[in-house]
N, C-alpha and C positions, 0 to 999 in steps of 0.2 A: 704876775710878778709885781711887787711892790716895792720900792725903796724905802728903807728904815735907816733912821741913824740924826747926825747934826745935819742940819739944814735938810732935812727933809719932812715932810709932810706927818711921815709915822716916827714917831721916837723909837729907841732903840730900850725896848723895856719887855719885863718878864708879860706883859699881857701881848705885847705884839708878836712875840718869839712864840707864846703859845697857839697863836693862830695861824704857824709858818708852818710849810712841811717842808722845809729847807731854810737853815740860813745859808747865803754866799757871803762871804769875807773877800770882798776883792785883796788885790795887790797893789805893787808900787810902793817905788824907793828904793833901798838898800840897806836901813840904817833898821832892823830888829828892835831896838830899845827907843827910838821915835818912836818907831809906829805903835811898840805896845804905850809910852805915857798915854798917845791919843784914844787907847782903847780899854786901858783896862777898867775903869768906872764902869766897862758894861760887861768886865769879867763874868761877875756873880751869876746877872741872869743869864747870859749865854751859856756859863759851865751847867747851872741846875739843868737849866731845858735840855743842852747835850745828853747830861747824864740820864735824865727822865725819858728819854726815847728819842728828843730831837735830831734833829740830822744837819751838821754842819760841812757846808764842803768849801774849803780856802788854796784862793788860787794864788799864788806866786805869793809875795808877802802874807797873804792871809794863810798859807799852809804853814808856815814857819810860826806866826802867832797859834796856831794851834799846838806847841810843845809847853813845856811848863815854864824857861829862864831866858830868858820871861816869858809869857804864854800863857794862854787859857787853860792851858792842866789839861788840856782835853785828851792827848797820846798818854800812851803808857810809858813813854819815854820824852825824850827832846829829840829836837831836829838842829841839826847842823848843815854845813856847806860838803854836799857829795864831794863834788870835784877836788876835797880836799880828804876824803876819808883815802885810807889805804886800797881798798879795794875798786875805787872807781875806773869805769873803764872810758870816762871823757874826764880830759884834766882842763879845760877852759872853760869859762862862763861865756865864749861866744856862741852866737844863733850856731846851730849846727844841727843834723839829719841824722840820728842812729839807728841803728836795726834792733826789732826788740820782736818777739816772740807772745802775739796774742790772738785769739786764744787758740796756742798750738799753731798757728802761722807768721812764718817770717812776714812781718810788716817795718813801715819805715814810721818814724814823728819825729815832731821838732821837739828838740830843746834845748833850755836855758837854765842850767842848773837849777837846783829844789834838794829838798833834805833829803838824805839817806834814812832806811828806815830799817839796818842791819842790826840794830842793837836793841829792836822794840823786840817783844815776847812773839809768841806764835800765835798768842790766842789772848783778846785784848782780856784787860783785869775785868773782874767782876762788877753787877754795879753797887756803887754805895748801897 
């Protein structure tokens, strides 16, 4: 594992991303349109390599940067606040325990709200 980015050792550039078999996007904050000013300068290369086969996975803040408004484009849709769509079945953004069904077995996790993904396609677009 390597750290890329500002203040770190590896830049955050189309040659580094092509020697990743994963980027991670952490999290942290609340504020969406902060966090993409501080990122979108490395929109470009993060969306080509996405789209070229790379593999991005964003946790908390970093999964909501991955819709389009603002957003790396990388969904076929955007992300928004669950706990606020109509069909959510936890209406608070506190720590809390639900029951979810994987794979085929009642299991329990945590969560902390994250986007809804009700309104993305079945089957992501094509690639460029």
């Amino acid at each position: 594992m390597r750290y890329c980015g500002p203040g770190e050792d590896v830049p955050l550039t189309a040659s580094a991303l092509g020697k990743a078999d994963i980027y991670a996007q952490p999290g942290g904050g609340d504020d969406v349109t902060a966090a993409w000013r501080e990122m979108r300068a490395f929109a470009g290369p993060l969306s080509r390599r996405v789209r070229g086969g790379g593999r991005y996975l964003g946790f908390c803040m970093g999964a909501y940067l991955a819709g389009r408004s603002p957003g790396f484009g990388l969904l076929p849709g955007d992300t928004d606040a669950y706990i606020a769509s109509p069909d959510a079945s936890v209406h608070t953004a506190a720590d809390t325990v639900i029951p979810v069904r994987w794979p085929g077995r009642r299991r329990h996790m945590y969560f902390q709200e994250t986007g809804p993904t009700s309104s993305w396609p079945t089957r992501p677009p094509p690639p460029p």
